[in-house]
C-alpha positions as CSV (number, residue, x, y, z in Angstrom):
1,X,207.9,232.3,183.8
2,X,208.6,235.3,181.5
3,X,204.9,235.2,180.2
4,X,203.7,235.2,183.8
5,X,205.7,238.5,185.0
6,X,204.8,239.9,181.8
7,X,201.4,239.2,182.0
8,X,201.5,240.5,185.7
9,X,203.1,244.1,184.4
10,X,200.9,244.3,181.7
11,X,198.1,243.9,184.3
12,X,199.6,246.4,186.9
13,X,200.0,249.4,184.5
14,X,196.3,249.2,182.8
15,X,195.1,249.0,186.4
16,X,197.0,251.8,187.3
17,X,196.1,253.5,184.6
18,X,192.5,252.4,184.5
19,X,192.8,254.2,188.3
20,X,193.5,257.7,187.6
21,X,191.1,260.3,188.6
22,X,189.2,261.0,185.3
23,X,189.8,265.0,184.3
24,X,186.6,267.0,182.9
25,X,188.5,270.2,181.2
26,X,187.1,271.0,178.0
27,X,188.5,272.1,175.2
28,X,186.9,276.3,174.9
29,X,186.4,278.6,171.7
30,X,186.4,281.9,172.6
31,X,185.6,285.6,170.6
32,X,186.7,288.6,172.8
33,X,186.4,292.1,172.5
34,X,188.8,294.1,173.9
35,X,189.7,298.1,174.8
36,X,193.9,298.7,173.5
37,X,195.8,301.1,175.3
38,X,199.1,301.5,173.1
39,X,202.3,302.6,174.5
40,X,203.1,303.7,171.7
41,X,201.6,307.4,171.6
42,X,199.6,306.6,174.4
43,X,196.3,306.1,172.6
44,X,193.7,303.6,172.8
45,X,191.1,301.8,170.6
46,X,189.3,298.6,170.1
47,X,190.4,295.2,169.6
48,X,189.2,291.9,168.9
49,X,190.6,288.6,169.5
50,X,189.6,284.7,168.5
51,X,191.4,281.5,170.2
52,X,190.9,278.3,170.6
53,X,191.7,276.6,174.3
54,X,192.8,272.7,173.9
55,X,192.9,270.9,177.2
56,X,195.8,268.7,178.1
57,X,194.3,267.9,181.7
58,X,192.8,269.9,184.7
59,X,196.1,272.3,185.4
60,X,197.2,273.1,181.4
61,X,195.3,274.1,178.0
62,X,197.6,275.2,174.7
63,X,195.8,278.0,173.5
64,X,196.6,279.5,169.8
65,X,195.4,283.0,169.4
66,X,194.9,286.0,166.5
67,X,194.0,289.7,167.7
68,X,193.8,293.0,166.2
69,X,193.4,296.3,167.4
70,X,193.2,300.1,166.2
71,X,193.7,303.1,167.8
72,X,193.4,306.6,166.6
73,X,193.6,310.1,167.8
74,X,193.3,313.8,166.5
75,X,194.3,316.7,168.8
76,X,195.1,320.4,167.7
77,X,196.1,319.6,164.0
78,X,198.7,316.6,164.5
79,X,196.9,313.2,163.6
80,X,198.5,309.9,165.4
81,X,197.3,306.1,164.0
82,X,197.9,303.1,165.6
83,X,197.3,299.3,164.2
84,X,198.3,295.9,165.0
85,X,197.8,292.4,164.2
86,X,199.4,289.4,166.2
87,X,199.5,285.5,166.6
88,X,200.2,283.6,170.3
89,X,200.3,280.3,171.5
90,X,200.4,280.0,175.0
91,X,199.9,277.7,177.8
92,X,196.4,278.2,180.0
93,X,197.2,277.7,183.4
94,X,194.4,276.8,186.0
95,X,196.4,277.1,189.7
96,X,193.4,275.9,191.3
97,X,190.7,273.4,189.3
98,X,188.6,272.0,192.5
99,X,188.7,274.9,194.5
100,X,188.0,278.3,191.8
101,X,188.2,277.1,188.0
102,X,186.9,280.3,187.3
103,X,190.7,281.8,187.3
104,X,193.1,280.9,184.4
105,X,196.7,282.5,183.5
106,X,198.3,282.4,180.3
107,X,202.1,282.5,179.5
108,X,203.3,282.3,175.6
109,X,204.9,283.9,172.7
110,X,203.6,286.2,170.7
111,X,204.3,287.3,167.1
112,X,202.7,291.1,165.7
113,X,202.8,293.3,163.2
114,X,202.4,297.4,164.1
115,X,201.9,300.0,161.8
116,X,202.2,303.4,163.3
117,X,201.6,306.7,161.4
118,X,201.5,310.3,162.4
119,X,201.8,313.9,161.5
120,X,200.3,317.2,161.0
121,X,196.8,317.5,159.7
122,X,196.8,320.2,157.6
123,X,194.4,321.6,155.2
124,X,190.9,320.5,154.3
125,X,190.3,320.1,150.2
126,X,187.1,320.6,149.3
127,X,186.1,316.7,149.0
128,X,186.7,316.9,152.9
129,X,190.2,315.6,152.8
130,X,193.3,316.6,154.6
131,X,196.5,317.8,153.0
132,X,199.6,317.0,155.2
133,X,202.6,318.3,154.6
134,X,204.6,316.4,157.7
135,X,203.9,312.5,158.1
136,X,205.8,309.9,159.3
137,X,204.8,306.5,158.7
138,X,207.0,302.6,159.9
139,X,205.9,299.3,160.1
140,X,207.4,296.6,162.2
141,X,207.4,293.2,162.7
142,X,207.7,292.0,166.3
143,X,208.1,289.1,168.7
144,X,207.8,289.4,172.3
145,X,205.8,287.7,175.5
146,X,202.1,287.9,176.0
147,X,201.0,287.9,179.7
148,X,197.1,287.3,180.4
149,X,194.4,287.0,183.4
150,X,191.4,285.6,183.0
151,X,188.6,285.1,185.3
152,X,185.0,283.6,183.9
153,X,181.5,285.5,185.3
154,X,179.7,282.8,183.8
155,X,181.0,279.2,183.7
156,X,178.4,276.6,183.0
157,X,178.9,272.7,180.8
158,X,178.8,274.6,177.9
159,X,179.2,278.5,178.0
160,X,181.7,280.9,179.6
161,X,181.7,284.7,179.7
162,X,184.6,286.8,181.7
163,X,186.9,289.6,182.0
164,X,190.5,289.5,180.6
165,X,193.7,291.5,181.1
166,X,196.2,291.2,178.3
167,X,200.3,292.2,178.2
168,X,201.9,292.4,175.0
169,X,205.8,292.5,174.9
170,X,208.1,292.4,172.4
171,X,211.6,292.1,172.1
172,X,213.9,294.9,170.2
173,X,217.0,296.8,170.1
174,X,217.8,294.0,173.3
175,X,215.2,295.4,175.1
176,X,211.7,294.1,176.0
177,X,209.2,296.7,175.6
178,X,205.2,296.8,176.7
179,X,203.7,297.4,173.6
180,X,199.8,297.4,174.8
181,X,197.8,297.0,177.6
182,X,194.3,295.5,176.7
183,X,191.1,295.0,178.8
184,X,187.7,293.6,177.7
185,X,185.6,290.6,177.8
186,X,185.0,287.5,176.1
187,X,182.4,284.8,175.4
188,X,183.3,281.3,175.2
189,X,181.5,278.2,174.2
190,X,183.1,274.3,175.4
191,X,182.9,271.3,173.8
């Protein structure tokens, strides 16, 4: 009697397993190239990002990322420098699979490092470089939230192209901060 309900469970859960709706997400490498607006000194620059998009069903991806970006500006002697580097892993979110797959959020944390340096310009040598006399220079090493939208142009079986719009937080003094705004677009290949 105990083989027979066992044998009867063991034959209900693979059917009900062997009945779920099969799910097509792909797993998605993506390069992007992105334009940084830094809050920091309000200056912008480009960026560049690689990730890698694993599929855990139609709905949710994890998605490790590394980025960089560099802004610069130089404005009626004063010089102002901008850098960053970072690491996420976030959750893709796709609200809507069977009606517009093209639109995808992601929600994670993010880890950077920014290197900020600025001063007075001052005067040129005569190998063309610049003498400063007043330059103040900090690095930091942040966490904080990263926010994205993505929506794909192109979305075929095996390439995607769209537009993205990045957040980047992070946490100090017990305060959360917008560090950059980014914009840009990305190509993607699925496998």
């Amino acid at each position: 009697m105990k083989k027979n309900i066992l044998f009867i469970g063991l034959l209900f859960i693979f059917g009900f397993l062997q009945g779920q709706p099969d799910f097509n997400a792909k797993n998605t490498a993506r390069f992007g190239i992105n334009r940084a607006f830094f809050g920091s000194g309000d200056i912008t620059g480009p960026g560049i990002y690689l990730e890698y998009s694993c599929s855990l069903n139609d709905y949710f991806a994890l998605t490790p990322r590394i980025m960089s970006a560099y802004a610069h500006r130089k404005s009626d002697g004063y010089f102002d420098l901008a850098s960053s580097f970072g690491a996420s892993l976030s959750v893709r979110i796709t609200p809507f699979p069977n009606f517009f797959s093209r639109l995808k959020f992601d929600f994670g944390g993010l880890y950077h490092k920014f290197i900020k340096t600025w001063g007075e310009t001052g005067q040129k040598t005569e190998y063309d470089e610049y003498i400063s006399s007043y330059t103040i220079y900090y690095k930091e090493e942040l966490f904080g939230l990263i926010g994205s939208l993505n929506v794909n142009v192109i979305d075929t079986k095996k390439i995607e192209m769209g537009l993205r719009f990045d957040m980047l937080t992070s946490f100090t003094e017990g305060y959360f901060n917008c560090d950059s705004w980014q914009t840009g677009v990305y190509f993607g290949l699925k496998f």
